[in-house]
N, C-alpha and C positions, 0 to 999 in steps of 0.2 A: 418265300417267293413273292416277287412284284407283280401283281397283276393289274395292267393299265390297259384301260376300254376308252378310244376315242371315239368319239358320237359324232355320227353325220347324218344331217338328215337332207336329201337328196345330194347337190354335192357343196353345201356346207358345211362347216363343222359347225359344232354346238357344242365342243367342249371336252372336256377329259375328264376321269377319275382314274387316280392311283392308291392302291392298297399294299400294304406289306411289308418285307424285309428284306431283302435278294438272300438272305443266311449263305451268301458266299465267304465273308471272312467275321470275323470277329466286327463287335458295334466298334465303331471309329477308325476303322480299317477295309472295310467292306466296300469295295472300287465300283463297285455296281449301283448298290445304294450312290453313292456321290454321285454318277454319271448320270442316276436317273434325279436325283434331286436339282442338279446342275441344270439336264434339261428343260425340266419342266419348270422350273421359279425361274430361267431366263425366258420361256419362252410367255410366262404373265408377266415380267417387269417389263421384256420387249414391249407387247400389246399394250401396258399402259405409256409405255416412251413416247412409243415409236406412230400410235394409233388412234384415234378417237373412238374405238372398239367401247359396247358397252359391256360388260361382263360382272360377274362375282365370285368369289375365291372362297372355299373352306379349304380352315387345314387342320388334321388333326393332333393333339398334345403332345403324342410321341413323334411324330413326323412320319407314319406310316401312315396317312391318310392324306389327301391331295385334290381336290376337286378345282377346276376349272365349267364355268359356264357363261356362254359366249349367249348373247343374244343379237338379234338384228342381224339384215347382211351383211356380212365382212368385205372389208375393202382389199384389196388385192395384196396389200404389204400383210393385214392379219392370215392373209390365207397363205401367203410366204411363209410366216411364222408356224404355223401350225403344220404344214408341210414338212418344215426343217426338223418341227418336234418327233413327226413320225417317221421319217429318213434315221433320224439318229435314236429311237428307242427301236424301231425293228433290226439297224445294224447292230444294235447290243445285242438281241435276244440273237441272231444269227450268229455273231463271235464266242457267246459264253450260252446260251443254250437256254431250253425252256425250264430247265429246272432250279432259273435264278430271278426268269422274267417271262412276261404273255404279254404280250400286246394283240391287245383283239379292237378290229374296226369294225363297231356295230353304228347300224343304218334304225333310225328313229324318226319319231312323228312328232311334230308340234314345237312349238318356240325352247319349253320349258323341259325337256324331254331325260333329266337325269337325276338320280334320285341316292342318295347316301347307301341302301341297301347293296 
């Protein structure tokens, strides 16, 4: 399963982590994985395009690991962006269900507020 936590701390975001596998098909086949890969690496190449956003990226070796950490106030196209990321990971987990994805929005404190754990 995918489990992706976006962090907001009042009503900014501060970033996302994703973990996992969706174990919907077979590795290189698995439409879930793709859709969430697709979201979220367009939704940091957008922010560096498109944004003068500061932020930082872990990703882990096998590709199940995924950090986004935004800092500063986001200017209104980053918070476009992040919007659209969560529009289109909660339509996933709604179409295919939580047994492939969780998308959880947790509310947090302080600039630096996300941690690999």
């Amino acid at each position: 399963m995918i489990s992706i936590t976006v962090f907001r701390s009042g009503h900014q975001y501060r970033g996302f982590v994703s973990k996992g596998h969706a174990g919907f098909a077979e590795e290189g086949y698995d439409i879930i994985c793709a859709a969430v890969s697709v979201l979220t690496i367009n939704t940091i190449n957008s922010m560096e395009q498109f944004t003068d956003e500061k932020f930082t990226v872990e990703q882990g070796e096998d590709g199940g690991y995924l950090k986004l950490e935004l800092s500063g106030l986001l200017s209104e196209k980053a918070e476009l962006l992040m919007n659209s990321l969560v529009l289109g990971l909660q339509t996933i987990e709604e179409n295919y269900g939580s047994k492939y994805i969780r998308v959880h929005i947790s509310d947090c404190q302080g600039d630096h507020p996300i941690s690999r754990s």
